[in-house]
N, C-alpha and C positions, 0 to 999 in steps of 0.2 A: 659661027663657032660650033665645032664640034659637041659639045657636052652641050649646045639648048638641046640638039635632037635626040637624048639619051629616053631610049622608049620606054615605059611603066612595065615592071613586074610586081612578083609577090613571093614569100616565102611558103614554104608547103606550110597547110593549115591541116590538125584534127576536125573535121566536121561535127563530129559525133560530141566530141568532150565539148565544142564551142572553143577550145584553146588552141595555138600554135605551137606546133611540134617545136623541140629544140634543133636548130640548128646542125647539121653533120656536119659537123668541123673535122673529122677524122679526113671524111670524104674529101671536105674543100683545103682540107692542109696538102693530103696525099695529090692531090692533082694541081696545085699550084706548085708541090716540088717539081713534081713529074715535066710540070713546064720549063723549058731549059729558060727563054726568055725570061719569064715570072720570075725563076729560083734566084737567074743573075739580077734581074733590078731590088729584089729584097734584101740581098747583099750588101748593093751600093748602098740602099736608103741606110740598112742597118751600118753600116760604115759612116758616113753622112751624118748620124745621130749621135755617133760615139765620139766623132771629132767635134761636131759641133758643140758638146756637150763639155768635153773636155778641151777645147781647142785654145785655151791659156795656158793649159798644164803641159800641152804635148807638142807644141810649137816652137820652131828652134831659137826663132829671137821675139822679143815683145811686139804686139801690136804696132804700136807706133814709137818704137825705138828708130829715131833718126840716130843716122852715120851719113854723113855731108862727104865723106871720102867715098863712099861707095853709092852716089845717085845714080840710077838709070846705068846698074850695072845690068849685062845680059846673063844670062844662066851662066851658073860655074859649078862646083859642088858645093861650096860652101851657100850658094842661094838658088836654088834649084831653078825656081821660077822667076828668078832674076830678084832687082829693086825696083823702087820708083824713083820717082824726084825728088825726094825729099831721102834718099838712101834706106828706105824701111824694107826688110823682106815679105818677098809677095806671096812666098809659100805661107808666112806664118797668117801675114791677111786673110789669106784665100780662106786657109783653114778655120779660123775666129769666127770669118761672117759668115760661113753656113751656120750658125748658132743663129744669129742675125735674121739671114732669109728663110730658113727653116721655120722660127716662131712664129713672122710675118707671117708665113702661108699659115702654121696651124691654126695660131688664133685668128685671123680673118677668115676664112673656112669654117671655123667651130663658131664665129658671131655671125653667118651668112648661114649656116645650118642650123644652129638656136631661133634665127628668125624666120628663114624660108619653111623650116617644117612646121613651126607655129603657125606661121601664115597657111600652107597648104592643108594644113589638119583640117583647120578650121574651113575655109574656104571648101573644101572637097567634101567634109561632112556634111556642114547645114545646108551646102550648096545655095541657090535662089538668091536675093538679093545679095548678102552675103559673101556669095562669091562672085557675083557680077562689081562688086566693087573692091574687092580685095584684088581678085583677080585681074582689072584695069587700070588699079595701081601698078603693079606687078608690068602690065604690058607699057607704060609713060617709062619706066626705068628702063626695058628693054628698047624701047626705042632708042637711047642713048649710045653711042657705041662705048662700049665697055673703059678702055683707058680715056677716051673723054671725058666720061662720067667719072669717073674716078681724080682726072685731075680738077673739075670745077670744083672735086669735095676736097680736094687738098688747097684749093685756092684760096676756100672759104674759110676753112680752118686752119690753115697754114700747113707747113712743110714739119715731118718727123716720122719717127717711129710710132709712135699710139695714129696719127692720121693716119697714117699710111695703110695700117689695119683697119681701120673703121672705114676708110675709102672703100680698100678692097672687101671688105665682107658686104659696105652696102650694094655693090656690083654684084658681088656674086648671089645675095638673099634670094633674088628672083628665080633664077635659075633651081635650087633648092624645092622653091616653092610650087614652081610648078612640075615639077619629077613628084613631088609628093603630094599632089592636090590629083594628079592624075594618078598614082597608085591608089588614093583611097578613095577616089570615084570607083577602081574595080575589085575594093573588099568590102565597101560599107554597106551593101547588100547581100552580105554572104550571110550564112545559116549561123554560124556564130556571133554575130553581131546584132542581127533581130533575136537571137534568142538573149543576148545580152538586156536589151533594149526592154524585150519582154517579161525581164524578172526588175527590172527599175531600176538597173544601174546607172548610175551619173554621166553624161555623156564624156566630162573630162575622164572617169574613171574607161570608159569603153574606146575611147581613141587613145590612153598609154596602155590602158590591160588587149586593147582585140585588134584596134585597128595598126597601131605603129610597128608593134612586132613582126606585123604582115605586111607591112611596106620598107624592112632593113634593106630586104636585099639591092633594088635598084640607089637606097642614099648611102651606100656601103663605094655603092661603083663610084657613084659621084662627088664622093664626096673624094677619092684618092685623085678624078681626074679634076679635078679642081684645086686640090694642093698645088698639084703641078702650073695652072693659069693662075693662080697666086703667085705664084713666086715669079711669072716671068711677070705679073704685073707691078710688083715690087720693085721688080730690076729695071722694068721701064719707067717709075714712078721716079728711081732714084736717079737714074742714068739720064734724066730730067730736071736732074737738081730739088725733085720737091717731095723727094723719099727720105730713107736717113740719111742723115745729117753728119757731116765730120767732127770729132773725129773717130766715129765708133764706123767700122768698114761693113761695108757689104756686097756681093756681089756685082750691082746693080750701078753700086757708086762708086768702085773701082774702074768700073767701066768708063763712066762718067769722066772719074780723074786721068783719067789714061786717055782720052779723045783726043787730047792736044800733041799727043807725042807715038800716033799709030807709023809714024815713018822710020822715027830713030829709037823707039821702043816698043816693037811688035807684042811683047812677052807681057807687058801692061793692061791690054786687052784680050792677050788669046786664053790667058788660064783662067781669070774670072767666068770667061764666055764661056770656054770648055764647061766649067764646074756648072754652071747653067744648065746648060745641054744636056749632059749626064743627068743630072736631077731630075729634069722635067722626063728627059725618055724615060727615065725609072718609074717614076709614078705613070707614065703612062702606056708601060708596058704593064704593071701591075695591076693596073685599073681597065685592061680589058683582058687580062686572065680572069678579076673577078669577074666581069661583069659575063664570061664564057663559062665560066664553074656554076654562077649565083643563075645562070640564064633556066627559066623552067622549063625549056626544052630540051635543052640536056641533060638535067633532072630526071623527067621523063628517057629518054634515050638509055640515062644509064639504069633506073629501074628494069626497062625492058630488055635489055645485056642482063644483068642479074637474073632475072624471072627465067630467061632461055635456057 
C-alpha cells in the first residue's frame, strides 16, 4: 500500500527561540487553490460533507420508503439513479450514506491517529527498548494484510457500525505510528528540544510543546490519505456483509445489496461504486497536494524564488 511508504518530514522550526514557527497557511491556502486538481477534490469533499450532513433534509424521498410499485425501476426523472428491490430511491440512499461512510472513515482515522502518534511519540523519543517493542508490535499488525485484519476483528466482535470503526482504526494505528516515530527520530535531537530538556521540562510537556508541532506536516498528509483507505475498507467490510448493518445504508452495503441483480439492475451498483470512486480520488488528490505544498523542499525552492 501506498501510504506505508509515506517518507518523514518536518515543519520549519525557530532554532534560536527553541519554538516552531506558526504555519503559513496564506502560503499553503494560496497554492492548494492555485492546484486545479486540489481546488476540484476540495469542492467534492466539501459537497460530500454538506449532503452527508444534511442528507435527510435534502433527499427527495426517505431512506427506506418502500413503493413495491416501482421495484428495480431504472432511471427516470422522477428517480434519477433508479430503485432497488424493495422500490426505495437510490439517489436518496446514495446521498444518506455518505453521512454513514464519511463518519466511518473520520472516526476510524482519528482512533488510528490518537493511537499511532501515541505510540510513535513514545517509541521515537525514548527510542531503546522501548521502541524495540512497541515498534514490533506495530510490525505483527502489519504483517497482516490490512482487510484480513480487519475482518478477523469484526469476526471477533461481530458485525456493525462501532466494529467497523474500531476494526479500521486498529488497521490503520500502525501505519500512523510509524510516519510518526520516524519524524521524531529526526527532531528529537534538534537544538530546541535539548535546550528544552536542559531547562527540565517534562518530557510529556516536550513532545506536545517541541516535538509534535514539528512532526504535523507529514500526519496532516496522511492522515487525508488514509480517509480515503478507510472508506474503501468500510465498503469492503460492508459489501461483506460484516460492515453496517441494514437498515441504515451505506455505500459499501448498497453494493452488497445490489450483487444479486448486476444483470437486470446495473444502476444498483454503478452509483454507490461511482460515489466510492469520487471520494477516495478526492482525498487523494488532496493528500498529495498536501503532502507537495507541506514537502520541505519546496519550502526551500520557494524561499529561494522569494530571496531572487
Amino acid at each position: 500500500m501506498s501510504s506505508h511508504d509515506l517518507g518523514p518530514t518536518a515543519a520549519e522550526t525557530d532554532h534560536s527561540h527553541g519554538e516552531p514557527l506558526p504555519a503559513d497557511r496564506n502560503r499553503v491556502w494560496t497554492a492548494l487553490r492555485s492546484n486545479i486538481p486540489a481546488a476540484v477534490g476540495m469542492v467534492i469533499l466539501a459537497v460530500l460533507v454538506v449532503v452527508g450532513v444534511l442528507g435527510d433534509l435534502i433527499a427527495p424521498y426517505g431512506v427506506n420508503e418502500v413503493n413495491v410499485d416501482q421495484m428495480l425501476q431504472a432511471p427516470t426523472w422522477s428517480h434519477p439513479f433508479g430503485t432497488d428491490e424493495l422500490g426505495r430511491d437510490v439517489l436518496s440512499r446514495v446521498m444518506v450514506a455518505a453521512r454513514v461512510s464519511l463518519m466511518v472513515g473520520a472516526v476510524s482515522v482519528g482512533l488510528a491517529l490518537l493511537a499511532g502518534v501515541t505510540l510513535g511519540l513514545v517509541a521515537g523519543y525514548y527510542g531503546g527498548i522501548v521502541d524495540n517493542v512497541l515498534m514490533r508490535c506495530m510490525d505483527v499488525l502489519f504483517a497482516f494484510p490490512v482487510l484480513l485484519l480487519a475482518v478477523a476483528i469484526v469476526a471477533v466482535l461481530g458485525p456493525g457500525l462501532v466494529t467497523a470503526m474500531v476494526a479500521i482504526g486498529v488497521v490503520y494505528a500502525p501505519i500512523f505510528a510509524r510516519v510518526t516515530r520516524a519524524s521524531v527520530l529526526s527532531v528529537r535531537e534538534q537544538v530546541f528540544v535539548q535546550a528544552a530538556v536542559s531547562v527540565g521540562a517534562s518530557d510529556g510537556r516536550i513532545m506536545r510543546r517541541h516535538v509534535l508541532p514539528n512532526i504535523a506536516a507529514p500526519l496532516i498528509v496522511q492522515t487525508s490519505l488514509s480517509l480515503a483507505f478507510a472508506i474503501l475498507s468500510e465498503a469492503a467490510l460492508s459489501f461483506l456483509g460484516l460492515g453496517i448493518q441494514p437498515p441504515k445504508p451505506s455505500w459499501g452495503r448498497m453494493l452488497y445489496d445490489g450483487r444479486g441483480f448486476v444483470q437486470d439492475a446495473w444502476w444498483l451498483g454503478l452509483f454507490p461504486g461511482l460515489a466510492i470512486f469520487v471520494t477516495v480520488l478526492a482525498f487523494n488528490v488532496v493528500g498529495d497536494a498536501l503532502r507537495d505544498v507541506l514537502d520541505p523542499r519546496q519550502l526551500s525552492q520557494d524561499e529561494a524564488r522569494r530571496a531572487s
